[in-house]
C-alpha positions as YAML, in Angstrom:
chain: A
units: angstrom
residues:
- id: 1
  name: UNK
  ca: [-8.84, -7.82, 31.73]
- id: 2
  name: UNK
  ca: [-11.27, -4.91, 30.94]
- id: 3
  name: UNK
  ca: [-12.61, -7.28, 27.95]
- id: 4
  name: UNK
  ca: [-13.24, -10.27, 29.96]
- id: 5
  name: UNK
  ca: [-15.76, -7.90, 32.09]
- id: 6
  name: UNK
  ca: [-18.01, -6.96, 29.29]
- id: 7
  name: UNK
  ca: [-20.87, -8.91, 28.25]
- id: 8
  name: UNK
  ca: [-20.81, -11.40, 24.87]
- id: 9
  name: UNK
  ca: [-23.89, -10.11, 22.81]
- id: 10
  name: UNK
  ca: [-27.11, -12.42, 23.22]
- id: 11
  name: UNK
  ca: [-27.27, -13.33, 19.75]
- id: 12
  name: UNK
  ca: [-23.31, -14.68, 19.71]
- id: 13
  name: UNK
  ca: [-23.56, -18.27, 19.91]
- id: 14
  name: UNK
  ca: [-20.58, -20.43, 19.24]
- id: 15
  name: UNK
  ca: [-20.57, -22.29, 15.89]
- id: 16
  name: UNK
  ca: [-21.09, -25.77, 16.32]
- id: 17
  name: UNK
  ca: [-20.63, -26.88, 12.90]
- id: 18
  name: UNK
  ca: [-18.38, -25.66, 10.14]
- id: 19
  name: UNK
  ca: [-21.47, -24.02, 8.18]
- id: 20
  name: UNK
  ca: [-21.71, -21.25, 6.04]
- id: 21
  name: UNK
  ca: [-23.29, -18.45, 7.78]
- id: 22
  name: UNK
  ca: [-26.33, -16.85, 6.71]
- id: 23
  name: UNK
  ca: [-27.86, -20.24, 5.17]
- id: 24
  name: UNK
  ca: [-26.53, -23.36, 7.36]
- id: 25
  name: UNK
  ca: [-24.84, -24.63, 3.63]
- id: 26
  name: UNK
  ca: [-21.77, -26.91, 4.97]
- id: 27
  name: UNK
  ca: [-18.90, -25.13, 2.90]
- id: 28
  name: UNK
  ca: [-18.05, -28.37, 1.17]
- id: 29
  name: UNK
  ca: [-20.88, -27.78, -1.06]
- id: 30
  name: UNK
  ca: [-21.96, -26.61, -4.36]
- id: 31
  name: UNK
  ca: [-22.74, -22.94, -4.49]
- id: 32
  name: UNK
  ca: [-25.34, -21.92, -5.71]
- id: 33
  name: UNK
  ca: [-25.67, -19.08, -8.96]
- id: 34
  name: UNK
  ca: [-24.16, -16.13, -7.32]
- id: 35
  name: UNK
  ca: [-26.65, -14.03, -6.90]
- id: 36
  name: UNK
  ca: [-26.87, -10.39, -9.97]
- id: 37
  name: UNK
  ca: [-25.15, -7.53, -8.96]
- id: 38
  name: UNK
  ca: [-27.58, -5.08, -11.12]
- id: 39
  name: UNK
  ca: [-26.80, -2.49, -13.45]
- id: 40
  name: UNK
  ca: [-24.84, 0.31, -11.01]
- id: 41
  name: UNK
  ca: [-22.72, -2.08, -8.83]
- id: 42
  name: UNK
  ca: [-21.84, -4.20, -12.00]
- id: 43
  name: UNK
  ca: [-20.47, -1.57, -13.67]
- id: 44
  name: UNK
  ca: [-18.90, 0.02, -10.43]
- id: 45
  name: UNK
  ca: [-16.97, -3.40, -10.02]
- id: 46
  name: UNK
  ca: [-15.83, -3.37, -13.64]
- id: 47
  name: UNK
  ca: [-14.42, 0.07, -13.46]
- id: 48
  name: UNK
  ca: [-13.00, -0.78, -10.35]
- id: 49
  name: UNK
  ca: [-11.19, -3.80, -11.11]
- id: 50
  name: UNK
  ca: [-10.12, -2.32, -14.60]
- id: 51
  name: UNK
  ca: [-8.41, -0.01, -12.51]
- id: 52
  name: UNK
  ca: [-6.69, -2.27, -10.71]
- id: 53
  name: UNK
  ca: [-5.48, -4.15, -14.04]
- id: 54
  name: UNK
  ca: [-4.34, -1.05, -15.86]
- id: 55
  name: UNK
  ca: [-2.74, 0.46, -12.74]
- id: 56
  name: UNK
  ca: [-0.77, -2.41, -12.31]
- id: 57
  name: UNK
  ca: [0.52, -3.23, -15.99]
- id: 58
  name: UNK
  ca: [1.59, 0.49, -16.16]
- id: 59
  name: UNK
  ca: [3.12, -0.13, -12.60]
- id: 60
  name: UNK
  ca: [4.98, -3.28, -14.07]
- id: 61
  name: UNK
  ca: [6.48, -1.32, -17.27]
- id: 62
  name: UNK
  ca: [7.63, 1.47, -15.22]
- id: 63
  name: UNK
  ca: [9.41, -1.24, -12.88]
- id: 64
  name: UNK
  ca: [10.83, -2.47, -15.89]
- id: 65
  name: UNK
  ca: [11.93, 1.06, -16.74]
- id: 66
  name: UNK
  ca: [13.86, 1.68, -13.58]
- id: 67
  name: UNK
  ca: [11.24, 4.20, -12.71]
- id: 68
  name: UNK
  ca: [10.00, 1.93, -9.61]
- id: 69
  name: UNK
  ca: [12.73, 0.29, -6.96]
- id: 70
  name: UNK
  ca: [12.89, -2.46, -4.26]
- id: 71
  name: UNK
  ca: [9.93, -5.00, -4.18]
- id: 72
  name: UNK
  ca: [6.91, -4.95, -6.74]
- id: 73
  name: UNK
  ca: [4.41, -7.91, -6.49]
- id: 74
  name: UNK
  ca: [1.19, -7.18, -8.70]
- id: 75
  name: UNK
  ca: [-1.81, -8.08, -8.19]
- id: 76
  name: UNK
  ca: [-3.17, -8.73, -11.79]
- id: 77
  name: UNK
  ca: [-6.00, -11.99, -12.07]
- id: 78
  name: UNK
  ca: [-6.82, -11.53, -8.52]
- id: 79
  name: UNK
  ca: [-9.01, -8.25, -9.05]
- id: 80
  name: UNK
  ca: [-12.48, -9.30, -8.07]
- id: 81
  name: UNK
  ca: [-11.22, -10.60, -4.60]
- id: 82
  name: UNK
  ca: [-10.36, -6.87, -3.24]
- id: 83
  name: UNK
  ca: [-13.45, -5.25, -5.43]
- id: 84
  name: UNK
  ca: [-16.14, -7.80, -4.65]
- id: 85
  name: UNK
  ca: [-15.17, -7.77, -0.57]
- id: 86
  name: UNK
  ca: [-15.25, -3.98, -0.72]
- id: 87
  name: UNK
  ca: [-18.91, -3.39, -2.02]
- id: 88
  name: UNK
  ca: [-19.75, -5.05, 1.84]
- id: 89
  name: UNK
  ca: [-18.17, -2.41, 3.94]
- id: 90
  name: UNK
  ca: [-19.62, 0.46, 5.84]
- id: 91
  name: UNK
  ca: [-17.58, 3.61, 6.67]
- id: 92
  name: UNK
  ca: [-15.33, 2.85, 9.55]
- id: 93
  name: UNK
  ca: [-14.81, -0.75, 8.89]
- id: 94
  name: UNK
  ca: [-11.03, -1.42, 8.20]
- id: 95
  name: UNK
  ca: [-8.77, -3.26, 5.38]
- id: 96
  name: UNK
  ca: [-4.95, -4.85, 5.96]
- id: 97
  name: UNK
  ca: [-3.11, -7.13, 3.99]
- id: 98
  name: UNK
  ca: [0.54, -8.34, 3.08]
- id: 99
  name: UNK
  ca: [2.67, -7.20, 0.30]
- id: 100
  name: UNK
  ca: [0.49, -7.47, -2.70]
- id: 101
  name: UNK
  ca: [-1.09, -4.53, -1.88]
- id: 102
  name: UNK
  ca: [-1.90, -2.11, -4.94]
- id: 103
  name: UNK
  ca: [-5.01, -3.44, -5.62]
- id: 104
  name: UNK
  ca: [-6.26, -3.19, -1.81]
- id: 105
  name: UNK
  ca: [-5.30, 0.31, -1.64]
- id: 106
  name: UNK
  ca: [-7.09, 1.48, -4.92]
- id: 107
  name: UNK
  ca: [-9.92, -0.82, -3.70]
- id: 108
  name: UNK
  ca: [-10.46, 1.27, -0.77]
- id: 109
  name: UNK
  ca: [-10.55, 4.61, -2.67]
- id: 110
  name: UNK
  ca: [-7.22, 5.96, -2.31]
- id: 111
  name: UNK
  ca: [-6.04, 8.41, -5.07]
- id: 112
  name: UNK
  ca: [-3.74, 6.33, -7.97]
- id: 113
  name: UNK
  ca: [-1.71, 9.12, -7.95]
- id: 114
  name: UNK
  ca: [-1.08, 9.20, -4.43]
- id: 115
  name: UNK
  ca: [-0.02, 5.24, -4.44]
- id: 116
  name: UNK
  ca: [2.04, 6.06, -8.19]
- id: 117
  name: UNK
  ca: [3.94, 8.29, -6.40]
- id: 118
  name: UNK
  ca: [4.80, 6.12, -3.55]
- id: 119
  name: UNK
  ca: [5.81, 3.06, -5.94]
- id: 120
  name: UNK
  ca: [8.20, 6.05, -7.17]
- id: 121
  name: UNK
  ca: [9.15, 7.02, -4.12]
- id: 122
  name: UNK
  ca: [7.87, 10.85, -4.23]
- id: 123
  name: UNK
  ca: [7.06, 13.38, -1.24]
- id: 124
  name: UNK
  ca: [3.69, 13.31, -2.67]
- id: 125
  name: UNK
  ca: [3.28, 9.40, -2.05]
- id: 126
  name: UNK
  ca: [1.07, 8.25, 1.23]
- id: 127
  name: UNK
  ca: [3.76, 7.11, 3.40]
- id: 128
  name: UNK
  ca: [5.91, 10.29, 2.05]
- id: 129
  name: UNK
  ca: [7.88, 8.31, -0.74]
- id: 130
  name: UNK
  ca: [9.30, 6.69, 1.83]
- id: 131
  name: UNK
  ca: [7.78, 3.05, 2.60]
- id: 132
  name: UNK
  ca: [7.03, 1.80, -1.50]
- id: 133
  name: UNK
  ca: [5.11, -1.00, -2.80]
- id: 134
  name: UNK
  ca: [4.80, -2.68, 0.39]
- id: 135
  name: UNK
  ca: [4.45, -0.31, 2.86]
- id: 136
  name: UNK
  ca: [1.76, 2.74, 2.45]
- id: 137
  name: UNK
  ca: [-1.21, 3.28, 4.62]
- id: 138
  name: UNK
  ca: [-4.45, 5.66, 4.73]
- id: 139
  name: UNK
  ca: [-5.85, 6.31, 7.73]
- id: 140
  name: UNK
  ca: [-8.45, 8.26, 5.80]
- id: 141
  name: UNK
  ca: [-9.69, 5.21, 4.26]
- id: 142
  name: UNK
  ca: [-9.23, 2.87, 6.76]
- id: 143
  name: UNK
  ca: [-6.67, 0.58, 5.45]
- id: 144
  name: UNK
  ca: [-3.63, 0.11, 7.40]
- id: 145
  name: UNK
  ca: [-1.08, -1.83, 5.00]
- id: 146
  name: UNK
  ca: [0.63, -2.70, 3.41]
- id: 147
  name: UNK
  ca: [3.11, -5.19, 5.30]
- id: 148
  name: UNK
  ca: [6.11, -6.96, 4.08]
- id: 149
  name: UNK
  ca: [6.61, -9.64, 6.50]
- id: 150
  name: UNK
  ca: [5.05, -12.78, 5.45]
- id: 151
  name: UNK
  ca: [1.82, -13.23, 7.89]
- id: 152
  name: UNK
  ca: [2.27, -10.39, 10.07]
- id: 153
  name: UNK
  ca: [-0.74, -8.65, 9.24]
- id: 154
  name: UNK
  ca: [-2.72, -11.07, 10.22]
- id: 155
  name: UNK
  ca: [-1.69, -10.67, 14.07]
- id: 156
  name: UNK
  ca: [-2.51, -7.18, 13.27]
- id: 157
  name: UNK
  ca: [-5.90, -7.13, 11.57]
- id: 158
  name: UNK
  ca: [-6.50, -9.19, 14.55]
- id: 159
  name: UNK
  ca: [-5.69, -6.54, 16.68]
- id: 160
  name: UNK
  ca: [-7.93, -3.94, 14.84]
- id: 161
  name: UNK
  ca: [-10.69, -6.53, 15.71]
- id: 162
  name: UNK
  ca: [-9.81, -6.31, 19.21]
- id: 163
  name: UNK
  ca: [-10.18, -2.90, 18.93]
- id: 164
  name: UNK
  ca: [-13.88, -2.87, 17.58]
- id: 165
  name: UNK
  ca: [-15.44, -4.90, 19.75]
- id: 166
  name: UNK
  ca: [-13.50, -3.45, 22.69]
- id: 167
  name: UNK
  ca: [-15.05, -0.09, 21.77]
- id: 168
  name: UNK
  ca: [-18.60, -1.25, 20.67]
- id: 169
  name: UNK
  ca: [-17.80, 0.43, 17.61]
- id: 170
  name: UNK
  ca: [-19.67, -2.00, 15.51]
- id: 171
  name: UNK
  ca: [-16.91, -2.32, 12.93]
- id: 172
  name: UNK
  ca: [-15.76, -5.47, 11.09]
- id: 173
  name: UNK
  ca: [-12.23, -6.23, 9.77]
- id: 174
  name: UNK
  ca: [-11.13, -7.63, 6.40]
- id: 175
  name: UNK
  ca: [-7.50, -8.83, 7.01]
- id: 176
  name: UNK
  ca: [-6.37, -10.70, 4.01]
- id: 177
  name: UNK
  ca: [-3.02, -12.84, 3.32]
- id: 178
  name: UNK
  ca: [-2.03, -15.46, 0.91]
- id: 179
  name: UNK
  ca: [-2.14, -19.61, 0.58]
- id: 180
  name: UNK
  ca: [1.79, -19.32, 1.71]
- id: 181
  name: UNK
  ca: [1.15, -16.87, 4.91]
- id: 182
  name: UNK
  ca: [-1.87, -19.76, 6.07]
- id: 183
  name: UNK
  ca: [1.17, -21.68, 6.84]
- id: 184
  name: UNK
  ca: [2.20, -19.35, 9.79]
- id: 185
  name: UNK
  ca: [2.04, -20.09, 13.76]
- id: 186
  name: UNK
  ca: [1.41, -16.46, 13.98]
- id: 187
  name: UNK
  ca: [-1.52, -16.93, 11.89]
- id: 188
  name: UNK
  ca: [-3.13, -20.07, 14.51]
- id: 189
  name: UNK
  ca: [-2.60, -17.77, 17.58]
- id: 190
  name: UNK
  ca: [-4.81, -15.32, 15.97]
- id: 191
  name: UNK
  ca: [-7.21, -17.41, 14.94]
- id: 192
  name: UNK
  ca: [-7.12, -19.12, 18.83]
- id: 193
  name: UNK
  ca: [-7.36, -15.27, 20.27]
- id: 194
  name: UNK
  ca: [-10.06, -13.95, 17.80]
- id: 195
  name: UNK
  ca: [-12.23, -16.85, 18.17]
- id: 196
  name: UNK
  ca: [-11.82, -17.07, 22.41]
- id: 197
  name: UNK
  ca: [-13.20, -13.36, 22.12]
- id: 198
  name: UNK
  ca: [-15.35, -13.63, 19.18]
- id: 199
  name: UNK
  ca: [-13.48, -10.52, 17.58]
- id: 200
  name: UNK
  ca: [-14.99, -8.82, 13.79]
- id: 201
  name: UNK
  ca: [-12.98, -10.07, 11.79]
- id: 202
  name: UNK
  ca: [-13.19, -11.64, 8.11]
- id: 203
  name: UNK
  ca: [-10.03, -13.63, 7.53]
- id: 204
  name: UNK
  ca: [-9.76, -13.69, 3.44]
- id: 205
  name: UNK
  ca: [-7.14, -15.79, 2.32]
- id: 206
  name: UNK
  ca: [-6.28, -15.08, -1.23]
- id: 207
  name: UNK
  ca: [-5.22, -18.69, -2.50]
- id: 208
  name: UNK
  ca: [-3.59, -17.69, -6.23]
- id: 209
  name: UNK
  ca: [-2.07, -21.83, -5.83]
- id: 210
  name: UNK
  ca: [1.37, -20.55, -5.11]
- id: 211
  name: UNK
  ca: [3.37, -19.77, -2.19]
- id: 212
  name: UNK
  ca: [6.28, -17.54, -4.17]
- id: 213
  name: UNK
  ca: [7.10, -20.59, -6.74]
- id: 214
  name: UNK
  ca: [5.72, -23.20, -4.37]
- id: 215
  name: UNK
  ca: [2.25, -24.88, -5.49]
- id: 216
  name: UNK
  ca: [-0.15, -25.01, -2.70]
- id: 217
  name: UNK
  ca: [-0.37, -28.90, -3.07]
- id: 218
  name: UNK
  ca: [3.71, -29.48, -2.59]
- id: 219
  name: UNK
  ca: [3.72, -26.78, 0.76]
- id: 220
  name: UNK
  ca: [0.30, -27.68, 2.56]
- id: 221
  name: UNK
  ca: [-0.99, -30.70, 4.49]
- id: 222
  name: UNK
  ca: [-4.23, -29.46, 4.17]
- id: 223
  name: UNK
  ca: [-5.13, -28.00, 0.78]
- id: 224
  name: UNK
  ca: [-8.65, -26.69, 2.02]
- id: 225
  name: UNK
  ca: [-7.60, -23.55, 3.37]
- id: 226
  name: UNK
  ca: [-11.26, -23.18, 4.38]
- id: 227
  name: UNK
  ca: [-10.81, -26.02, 7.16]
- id: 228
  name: UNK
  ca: [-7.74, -23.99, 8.51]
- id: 229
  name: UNK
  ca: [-10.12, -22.65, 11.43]
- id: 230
  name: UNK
  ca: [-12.12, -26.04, 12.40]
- id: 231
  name: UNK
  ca: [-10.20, -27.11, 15.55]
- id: 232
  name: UNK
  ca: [-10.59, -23.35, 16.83]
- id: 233
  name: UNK
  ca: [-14.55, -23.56, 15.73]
- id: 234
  name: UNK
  ca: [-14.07, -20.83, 13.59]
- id: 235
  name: UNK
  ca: [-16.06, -21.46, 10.49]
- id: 236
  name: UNK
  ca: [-14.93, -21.31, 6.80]
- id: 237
  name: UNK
  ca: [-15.94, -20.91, 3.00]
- id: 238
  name: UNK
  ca: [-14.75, -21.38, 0.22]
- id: 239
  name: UNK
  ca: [-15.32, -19.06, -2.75]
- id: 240
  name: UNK
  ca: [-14.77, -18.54, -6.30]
- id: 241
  name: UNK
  ca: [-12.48, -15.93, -6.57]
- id: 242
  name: UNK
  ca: [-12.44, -14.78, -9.88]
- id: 243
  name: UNK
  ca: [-16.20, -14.14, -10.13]
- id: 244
  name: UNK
  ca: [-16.85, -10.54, -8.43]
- id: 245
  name: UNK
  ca: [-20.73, -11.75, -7.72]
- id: 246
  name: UNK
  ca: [-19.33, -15.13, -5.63]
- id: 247
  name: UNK
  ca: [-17.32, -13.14, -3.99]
- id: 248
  name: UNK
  ca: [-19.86, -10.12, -2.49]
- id: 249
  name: UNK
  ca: [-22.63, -12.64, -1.52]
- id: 250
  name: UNK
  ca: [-19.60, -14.67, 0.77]
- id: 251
  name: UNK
  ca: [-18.82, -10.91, 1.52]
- id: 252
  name: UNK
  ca: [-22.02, -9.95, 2.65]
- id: 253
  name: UNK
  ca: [-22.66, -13.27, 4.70]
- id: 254
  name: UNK
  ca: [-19.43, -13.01, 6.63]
- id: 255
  name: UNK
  ca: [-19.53, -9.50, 7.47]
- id: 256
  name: UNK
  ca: [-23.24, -9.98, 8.63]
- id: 257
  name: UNK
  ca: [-21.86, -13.11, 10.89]
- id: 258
  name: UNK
  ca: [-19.36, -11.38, 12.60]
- id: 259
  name: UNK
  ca: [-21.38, -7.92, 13.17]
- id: 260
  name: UNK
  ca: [-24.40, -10.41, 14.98]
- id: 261
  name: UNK
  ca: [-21.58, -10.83, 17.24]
- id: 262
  name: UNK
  ca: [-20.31, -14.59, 15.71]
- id: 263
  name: UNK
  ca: [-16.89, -13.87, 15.49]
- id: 264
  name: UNK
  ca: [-14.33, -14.69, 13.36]
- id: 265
  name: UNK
  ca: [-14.71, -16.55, 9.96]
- id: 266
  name: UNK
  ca: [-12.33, -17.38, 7.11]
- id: 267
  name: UNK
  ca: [-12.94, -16.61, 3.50]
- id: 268
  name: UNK
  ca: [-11.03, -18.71, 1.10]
- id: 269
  name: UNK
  ca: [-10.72, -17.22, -1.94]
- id: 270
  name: UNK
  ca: [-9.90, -19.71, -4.91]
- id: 271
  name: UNK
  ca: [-8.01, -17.04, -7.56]
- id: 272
  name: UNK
  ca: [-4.68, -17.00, -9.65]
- id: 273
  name: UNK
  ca: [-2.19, -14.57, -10.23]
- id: 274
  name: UNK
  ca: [-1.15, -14.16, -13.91]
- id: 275
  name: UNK
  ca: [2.10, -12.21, -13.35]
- id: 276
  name: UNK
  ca: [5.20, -13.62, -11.02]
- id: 277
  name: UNK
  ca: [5.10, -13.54, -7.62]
- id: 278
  name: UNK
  ca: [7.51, -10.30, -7.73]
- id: 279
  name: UNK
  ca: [9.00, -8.53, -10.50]
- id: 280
  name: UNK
  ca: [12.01, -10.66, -10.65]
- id: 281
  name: UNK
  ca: [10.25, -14.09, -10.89]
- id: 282
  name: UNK
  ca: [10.01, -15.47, -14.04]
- id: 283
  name: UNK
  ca: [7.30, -18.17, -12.81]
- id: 284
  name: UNK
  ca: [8.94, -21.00, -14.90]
- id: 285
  name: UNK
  ca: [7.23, -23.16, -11.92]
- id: 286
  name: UNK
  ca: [3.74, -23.30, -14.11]
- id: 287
  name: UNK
  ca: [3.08, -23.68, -17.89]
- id: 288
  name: UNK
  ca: [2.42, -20.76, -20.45]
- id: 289
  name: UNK
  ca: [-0.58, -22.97, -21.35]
- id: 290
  name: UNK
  ca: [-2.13, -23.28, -17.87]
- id: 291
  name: UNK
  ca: [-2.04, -19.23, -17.51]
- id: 292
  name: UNK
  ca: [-3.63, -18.93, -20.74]
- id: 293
  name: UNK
  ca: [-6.90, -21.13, -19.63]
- id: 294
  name: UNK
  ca: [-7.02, -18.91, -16.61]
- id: 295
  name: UNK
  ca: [-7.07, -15.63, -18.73]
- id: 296
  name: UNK
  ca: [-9.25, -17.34, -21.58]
- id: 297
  name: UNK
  ca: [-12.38, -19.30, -19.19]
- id: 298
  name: UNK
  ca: [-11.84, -17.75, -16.21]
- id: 299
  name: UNK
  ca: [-10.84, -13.73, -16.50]
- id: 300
  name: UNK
  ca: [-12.72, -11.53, -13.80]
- id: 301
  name: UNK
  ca: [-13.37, -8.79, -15.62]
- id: 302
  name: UNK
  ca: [-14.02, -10.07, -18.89]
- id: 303
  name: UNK
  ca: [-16.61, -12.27, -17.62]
- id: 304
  name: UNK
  ca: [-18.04, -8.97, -15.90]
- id: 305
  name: UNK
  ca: [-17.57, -7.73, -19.62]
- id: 306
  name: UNK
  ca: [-19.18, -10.32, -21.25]
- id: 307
  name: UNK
  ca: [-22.45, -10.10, -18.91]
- id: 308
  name: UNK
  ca: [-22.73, -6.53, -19.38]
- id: 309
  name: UNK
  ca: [-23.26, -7.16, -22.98]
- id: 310
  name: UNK
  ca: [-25.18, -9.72, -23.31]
- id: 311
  name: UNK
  ca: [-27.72, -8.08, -20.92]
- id: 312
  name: UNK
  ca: [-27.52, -5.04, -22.81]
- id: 313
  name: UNK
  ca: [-26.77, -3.04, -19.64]
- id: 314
  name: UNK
  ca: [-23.44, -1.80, -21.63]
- id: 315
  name: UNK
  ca: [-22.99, -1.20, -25.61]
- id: 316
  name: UNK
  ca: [-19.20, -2.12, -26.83]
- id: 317
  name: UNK
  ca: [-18.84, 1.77, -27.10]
- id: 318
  name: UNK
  ca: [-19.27, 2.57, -23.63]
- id: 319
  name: UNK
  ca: [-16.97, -0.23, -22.00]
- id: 320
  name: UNK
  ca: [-14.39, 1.17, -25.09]
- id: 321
  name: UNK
  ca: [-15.03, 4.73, -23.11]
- id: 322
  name: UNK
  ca: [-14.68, 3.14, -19.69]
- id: 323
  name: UNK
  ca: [-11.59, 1.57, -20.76]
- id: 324
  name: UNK
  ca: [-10.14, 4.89, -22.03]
- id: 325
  name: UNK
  ca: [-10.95, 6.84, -19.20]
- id: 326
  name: UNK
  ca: [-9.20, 4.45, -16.64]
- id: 327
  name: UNK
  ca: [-6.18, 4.20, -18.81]
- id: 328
  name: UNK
  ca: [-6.03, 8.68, -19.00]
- id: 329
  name: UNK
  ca: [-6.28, 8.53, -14.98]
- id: 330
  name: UNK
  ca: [-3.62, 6.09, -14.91]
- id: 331
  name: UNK
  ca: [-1.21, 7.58, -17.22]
- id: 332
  name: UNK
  ca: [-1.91, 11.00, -15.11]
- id: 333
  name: UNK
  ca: [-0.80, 8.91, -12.12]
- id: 334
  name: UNK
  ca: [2.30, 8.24, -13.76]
- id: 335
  name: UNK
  ca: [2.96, 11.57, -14.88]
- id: 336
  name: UNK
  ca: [2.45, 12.60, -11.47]
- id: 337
  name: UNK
  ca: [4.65, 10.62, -10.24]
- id: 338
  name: UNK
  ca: [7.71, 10.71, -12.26]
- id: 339
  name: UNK
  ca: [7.79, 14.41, -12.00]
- id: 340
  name: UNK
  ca: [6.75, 15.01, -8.13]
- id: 341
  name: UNK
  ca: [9.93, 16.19, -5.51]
- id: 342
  name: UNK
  ca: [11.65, 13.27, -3.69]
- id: 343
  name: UNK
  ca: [11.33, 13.77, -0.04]
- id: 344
  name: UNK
  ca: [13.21, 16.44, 1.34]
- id: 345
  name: UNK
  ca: [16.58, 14.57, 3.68]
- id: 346
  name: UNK
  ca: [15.36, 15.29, 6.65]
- id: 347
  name: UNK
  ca: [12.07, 13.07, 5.95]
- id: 348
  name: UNK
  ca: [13.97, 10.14, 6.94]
- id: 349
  name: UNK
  ca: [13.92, 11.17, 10.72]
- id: 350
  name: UNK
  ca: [10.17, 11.69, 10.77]
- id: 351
  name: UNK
  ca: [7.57, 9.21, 11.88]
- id: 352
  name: UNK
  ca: [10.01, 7.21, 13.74]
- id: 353
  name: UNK
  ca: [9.56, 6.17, 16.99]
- id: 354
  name: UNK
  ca: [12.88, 6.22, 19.17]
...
């Protein structure tokens, strides 16, 4: 009741119309050239999603190796999603998402070795080698999982939301899930609540076109995951996925839209996941040859590559450099990991509530 008694903000208007905030551009569309990064944040993002790709193919062989149990779902294709969102936050603002996590978490900041060592299941990891791939959190950097239940973070990013406006605190939330988790009642309830209040929060749905092995088009009524929010007024975009500079210019208009006191609004991120949906899926749902046109015409990072040269902002040598470098810090992650303690026995009684 204590939120019903404070005031909406003046300039908090309902939507009327599904538009794209910041221009009035109905999402249906064409965008327009995303707009350059420049020289510093280009390179930033290509480090930072090269991370993410070498961290998880080192993640996958050492899954392979027996070095990593339970779950493993990577997040490799999908890099400029997590990278491209994160060059809009301020300090404070928060990050949740489901079980293909990795690239969130490194995203954010948190230490490779720290997450390594989690994936292994070492004291050393952030949730103490004792949640793994799906479930590690850093309060630190503001990202709070990590969650292996299929939509449930999406109840709880709303939640965060709540929390934000309910403290003036001026902070947005990014709470992500996938094409399959849009089919949720959890995630319509949400949507209902966060829009009634006009809660900060960015709802990025990562649409790789399959629900485990299920193509979006054989699971959803409603392929336009963008629309999901019209009969709750809450207004959506849709967004090329794999291009890092699409992706911070929807960024930056949504966070701006819900810190002017808007409300809600859903990102839908149009990407692809090259690997399985977990380790044990051998994806025999899709051809070899439609991967390969993703990787070849599409690629996130080599198109980030490929601009860097040809603007001259980057010589071969120095991406060759960049590329070395992130592959050292990742093999130290491994190292790490593979040779820190398992937790101690009496870990498993800690930070549970009874």
């Amino acid at each position: 009741m204590a939120l019903a008694k404070k005031k909406k903000p003046a300039s908090a208007p309902a939507p009327k119309t599904r538009a794209e905030p910041g221009n009035g551009r109905p999402s249906g569309e064409a965008p327009q050239t995303p707009p350059d990064l420049g020289k510093d944040v280009e390179l930033r993002a290509y480090r930072d999603m090269l991370m993410i790709r070498r961290f998880e193919e080192k993640a996958g062989q050492m899954y392979g190796m027996g070095l990593i149990g339970g779950f493993c779902h990577l997040y490799i294709g999908q890099e400029a999603v997590v990278v491209g969102m994160q060059l809009v936050l301020q300090p404070g603002d928060q990050v949740i998402t489901g079980y293909r996590d990795h690239g969130h978490m490194l995203a954010t900041g948190m230490d490779p070795k720290g997450v390594m060592s989690e994936l292994t299941g070492r004291r050393s990891g952030y949730s103490k080698g004792k949640g793994g791939s799906m479930h590690m959190f850093s309060v630190e950097k503001s990202f709070y999982g990590g969650h292996g239940i299929v939509g449930a973070q999406v109840s709880l990013g709303t939640g965060l939301a709540f929390a934000n406006r309910y403290r003036q605190s001026g902070n947005v939330c990014l709470t992500y899930f996938g094409d399959g988790a849009a089919n949720q009642g959890q995630v319509y309830e949400s949507f209902n609540m966060a829009e009634l209040w006009k809660l900060p929060v960015v709802y990025v749905i990562e649409n790789n076109r399959y629900a485990m092995g299920t193509a979006v088009t054989r699971a959803s009524a409603q392929t336009d995951f963008s629309k999901r929010g019209l009969s709750f007024n809450i207004p959506g975009e849709q967004i090329d996925g794999m291009d890092v500079r699409a992706v911070k210019a929807a960024g930056e208009r949504a966070v701006k839209w819900c810190r002017d006191g808007h409300g809600p609004i859903i990102l839908e991120m149009m990407t692809y996941r090259y690997r399985g949906h977990s380790m044990s899926d051998p994806a025999k749902y899709r051809t070899r040859e439609e991967v390969e046109k993703v990787r070849t015409e599409h690629d996130p990072i080599e198109q980030v590559r490929s601009r860097l040269l040809a603007t001259r902002r980057a010589t071969e040598d120095e991406l060759k450099r960049t590329d070395a470098d992130v592959r050292r810090s990742v093999n130290e992650a491994s190292e790490f990991a593979t040779h820190e303690p398992e937790p101690d026995p009496s870990e498993l009684w800690t930070d549970v509530v009874r």
